[in-house]
C-alpha positions in Angstrom: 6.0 11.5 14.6 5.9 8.1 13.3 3.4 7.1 10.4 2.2 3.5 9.1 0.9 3.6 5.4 -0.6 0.4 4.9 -0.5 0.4 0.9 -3.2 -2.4 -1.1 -3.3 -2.1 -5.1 -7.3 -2.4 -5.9 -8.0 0.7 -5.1 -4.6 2.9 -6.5 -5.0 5.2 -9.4 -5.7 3.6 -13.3 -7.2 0.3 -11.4 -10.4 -1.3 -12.8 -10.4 -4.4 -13.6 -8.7 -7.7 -12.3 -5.7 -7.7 -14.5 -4.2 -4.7 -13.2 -3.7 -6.0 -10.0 -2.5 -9.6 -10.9 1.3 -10.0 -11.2 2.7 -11.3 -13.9 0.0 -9.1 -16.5 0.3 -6.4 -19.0 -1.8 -4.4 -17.2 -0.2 -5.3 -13.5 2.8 -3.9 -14.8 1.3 -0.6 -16.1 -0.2 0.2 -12.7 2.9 -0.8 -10.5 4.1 2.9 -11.6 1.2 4.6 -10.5 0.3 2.7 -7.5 4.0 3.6 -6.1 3.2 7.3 -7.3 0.2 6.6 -5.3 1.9 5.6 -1.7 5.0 7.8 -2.2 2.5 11.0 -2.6 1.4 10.3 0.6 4.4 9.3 2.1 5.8 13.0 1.2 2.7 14.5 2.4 3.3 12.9 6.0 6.8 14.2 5.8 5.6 17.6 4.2 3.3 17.4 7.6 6.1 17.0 10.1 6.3 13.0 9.8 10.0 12.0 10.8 9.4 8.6 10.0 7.5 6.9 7.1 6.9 3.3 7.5 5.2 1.4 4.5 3.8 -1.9 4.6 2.9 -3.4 1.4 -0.2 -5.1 1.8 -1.4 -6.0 -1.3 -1.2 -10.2 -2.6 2.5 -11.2 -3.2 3.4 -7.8 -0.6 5.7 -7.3 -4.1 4.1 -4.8 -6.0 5.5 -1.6 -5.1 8.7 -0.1 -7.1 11.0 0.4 -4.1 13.3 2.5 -6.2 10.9 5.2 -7.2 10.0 5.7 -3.4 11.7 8.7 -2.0 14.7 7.5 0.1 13.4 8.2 3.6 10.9 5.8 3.6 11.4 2.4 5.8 9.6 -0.7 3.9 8.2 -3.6 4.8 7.5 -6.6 1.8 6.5 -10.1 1.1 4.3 -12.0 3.0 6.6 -12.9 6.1 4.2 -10.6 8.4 2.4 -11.8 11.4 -0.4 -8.9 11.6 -0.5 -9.0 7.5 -1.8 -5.7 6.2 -1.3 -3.5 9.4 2.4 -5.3 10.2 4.2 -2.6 11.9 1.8 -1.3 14.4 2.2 -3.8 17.3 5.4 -2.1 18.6 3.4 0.9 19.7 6.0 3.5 18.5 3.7 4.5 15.5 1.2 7.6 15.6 -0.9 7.5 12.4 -1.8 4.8 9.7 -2.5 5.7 6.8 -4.9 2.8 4.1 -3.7 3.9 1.1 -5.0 2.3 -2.7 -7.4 0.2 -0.6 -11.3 -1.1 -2.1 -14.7 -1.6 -0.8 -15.5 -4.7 1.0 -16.9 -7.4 -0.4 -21.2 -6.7 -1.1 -20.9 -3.3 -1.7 -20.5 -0.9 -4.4 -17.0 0.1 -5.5 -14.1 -1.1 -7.7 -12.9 -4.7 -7.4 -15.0 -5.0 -3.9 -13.9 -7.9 -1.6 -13.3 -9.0 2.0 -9.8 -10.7 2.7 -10.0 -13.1 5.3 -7.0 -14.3 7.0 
C-alpha cells in the first residue's frame, strides 16, 4: 500500500500567527521541528498501518520547510516548487492508495488559524 501525505505548515502543531510559517523568521524556525514531528507521526502511523510506501510531498510556500533528516528513513520526498500538480504532486501516476492533508488550514472566509485559499 502506497500513501501520499501532502504536508502544508499553517495548520501543524505551535502555529498561530504569520511568522511561524514565514522562512527566514525566528519563529519559522521554531516550528520547522514540530511541523516535521507533525508529518513523520503520520508517516509512522501509515507504516505502523501496513503502508510499504510513504511518499511526502511538501506543499507548503518555498516546498522547503520540512527537516529531511529528522524524517524516519523510509520515507520517499518530494521538495521545492518544481511540481506540476503543486500540493497533491505525486498522485497522477496512479500507483498511490491513500493521501493523507496533513498541517493543512481553513480556507479562506472561514474560521480557523491562518485561513486562506491558494490559487494556482
Amino acid at each position: 500500500m502506497k500513501i501520499l501525505i501532502s504536508a502544508d505548515m499553517e495548520g501543524a502543531t505551535g502555529v498561530t500567527w504569520p511568522a511561524d510559517v514565514l522562512p527566514g523568521t525566528p519563529q519559522w524556525e521554531r516550528c520547522r521541528p514540530m511541523f516535521t514531528s507533525d508529518v513523520n507521526a503520520a508517516a509512522l502511523g501509515f507504516y505502523d498501518g501496513g503502508a510499504d510506501e510513504v511518499l511526502i510531498n511538501e506543499a507548503h510556500w518555498s516546498m522547503r520547510n520540512l527537516l529531511l533528516e529528522q524524517l524516519d528513513d523510509r520515507v520517499q520526498m518530494l521538495t521545492g516548487r518544481h511540481k506540476s500538480l503543486s500540493m497533491v504532486e505525486g498522485i497522477q501516476h496512479g500507483d498511490v492508495d491513500g493521501i493523507a492533508f496533513v498541517g493543512y488550514h481553513t480556507g479562506a472566509g472561514t474560521e480557523g488559524v491562518l485561513a486562506h485559499t491558494y490559487l494556482a
